[in-house]
C-alpha positions, 0 to 999 in steps of 0.5 A: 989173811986175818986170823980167825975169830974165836967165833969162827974157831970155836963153831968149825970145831963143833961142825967138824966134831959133829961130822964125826958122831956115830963115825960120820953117819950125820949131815952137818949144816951150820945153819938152818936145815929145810927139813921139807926137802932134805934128802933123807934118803942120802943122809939118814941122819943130820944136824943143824948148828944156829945161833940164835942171838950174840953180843957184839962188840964185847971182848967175850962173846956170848952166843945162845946156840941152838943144835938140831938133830933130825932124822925121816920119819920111817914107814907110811903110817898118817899118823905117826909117833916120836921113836923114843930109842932115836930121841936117846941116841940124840941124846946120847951123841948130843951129850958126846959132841959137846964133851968132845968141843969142851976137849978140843977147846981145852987143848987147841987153846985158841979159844976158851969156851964157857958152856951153860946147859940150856934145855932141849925140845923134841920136834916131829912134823909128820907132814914133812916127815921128820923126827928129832931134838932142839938143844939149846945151850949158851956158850961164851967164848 
């Protein structure tokens, strides 16, 4: 069997990371989530870890990733608004997530991974009933 690459490395330690913030309340897909039929009612809180774009064929690998943390809507309201408390914590375990993979990459030493902030977009469908946060950031590794 092969070794992993440092790609596979590095994003199995973030989902793994991930799967632990706020003692494991999120759901943790790398990939797309399709918000219009998650089950919310199962998993309350979720995220998706992407990559946008990537080189290849290059000795360091440079990835925009993107992560998105959702969460339902709550209530029955037509109209409803951004729950700026969630946003925070979305901030907040956002902020813990990649200080733990930074750690992790550190002392596992079988990746090194270079980290750029990028910028972050809130997200709200009130169609399909969900809240929450794009991050975007770019690492190499």
């Amino acid at each position: 069997m092969t070794k992993p690459s440092n790609r596979t490395l590095a994003f199995r330690s973030l989902k793994d990371i991930s799967k632990k913030a706020r003692n494991g309340a999120y759901f943790v897909k790398r990939g797309a989530v399709e918000w219009e039929i998650f089950p919310f009612p199962t998993f309350p809180l979720a995220i998706s870890i992407q990559v946008s774009e990537r080189t290849v064929g290059q000795e360091i690998n440079k990835l925009d990733c993107a992560m998105e943390f959702g969460a339902p809507i709550p209530g029955k309201d037509e109209h409803p608004g951004i729950d700026d408390e969630l946003m925070d914590r979305f901030d907040e375990d956002y902020e813990a997530i990649i200080a733990a993979w930074r750690k992790a990459a550190d002392e596992a030493g079988n990746f090194v991974l270079a980290f750029a902030f990028g910028r972050a977009e809130e997200f709200h469908d009130a169609d399909y009933r969900v809240q929450g946060v794009t991050y975007h950031f770019t690492i190499s590794i």
